[in-house]
N, C-alpha and C positions, 0 to 999 in steps of 0.2 A: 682745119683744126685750130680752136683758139687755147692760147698756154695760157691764157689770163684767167686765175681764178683765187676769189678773195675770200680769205678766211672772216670767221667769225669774231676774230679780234686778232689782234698781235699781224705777224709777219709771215706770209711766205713766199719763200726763196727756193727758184728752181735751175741752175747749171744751163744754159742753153748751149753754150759752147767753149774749148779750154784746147789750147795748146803750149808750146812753149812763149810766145809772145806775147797771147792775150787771154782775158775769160770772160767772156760775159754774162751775167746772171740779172733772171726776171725777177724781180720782187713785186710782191702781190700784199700792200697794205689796209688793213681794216679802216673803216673810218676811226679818226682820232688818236689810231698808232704811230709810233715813230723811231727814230733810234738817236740815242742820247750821241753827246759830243766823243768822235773819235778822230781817229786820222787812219790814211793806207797808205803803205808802205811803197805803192806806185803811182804812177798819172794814170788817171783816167778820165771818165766822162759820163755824166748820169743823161739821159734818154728820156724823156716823161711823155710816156703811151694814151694814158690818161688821167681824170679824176685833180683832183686840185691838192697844194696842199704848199708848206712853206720849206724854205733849202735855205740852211744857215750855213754859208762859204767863208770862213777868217773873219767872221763878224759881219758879212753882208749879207741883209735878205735878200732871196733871189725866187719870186712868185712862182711855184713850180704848178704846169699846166700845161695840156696837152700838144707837144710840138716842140719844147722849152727843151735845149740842149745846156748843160753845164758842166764847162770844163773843171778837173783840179788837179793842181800841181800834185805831185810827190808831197806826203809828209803834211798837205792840206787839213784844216781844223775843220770839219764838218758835222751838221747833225740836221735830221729831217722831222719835220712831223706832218702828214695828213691830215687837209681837213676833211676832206670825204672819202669814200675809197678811190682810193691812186694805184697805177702800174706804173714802172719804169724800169727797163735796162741800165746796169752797171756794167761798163766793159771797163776791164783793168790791162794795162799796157806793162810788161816787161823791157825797156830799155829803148824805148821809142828815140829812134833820128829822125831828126827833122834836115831835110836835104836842099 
């Protein structure tokens, strides 16, 4: 079964999995979609499944494509935009130790 499936513009977003620790969510972008500058609340990690496209981290471009892990801190400035159609996993961390 593939969860990858790309809308005709804009964004979709599907819940793959969520507990108290973590959640990770498939985003499925159109070409040339994106999502302006934000920040979360937790650390996480974006995943790029495939498709190309650009990952603005605190001001660094970070060439997102297929295989390309990117960490961010807590409270991190980020914003994305697609230059073709792209997949990636977003898993968000709850209170992550590091041991």
């Amino acid at each position: 079964m593939n969860l990858i499936e790309y809308p005709k513009e804009g964004i979709l977003s599907k819940e793959i999995f969520k507990n108290n620790n973590a959640d990770t969510t498939l985003f499925c972008l159109a070409s040339g979609a994106g999502m302006s500058e934000h920040t979360s609340t937790k650390e996480g990690f974006v995943y790029v499944l495939e498709g190309e496209g650009s990952f603005n981290l605190e001001g660094k471009n970070i060439k997102m494509k297929q295989g390309v892990f990117i960490y961010m801190n807590k409270n991190a400035v980020h914003s994305l935009k697609a230059k073709d159609k792209m997949a990636f996993l977003l898993t968000l961390i709850n209170n992550l130790e590091v041991k």
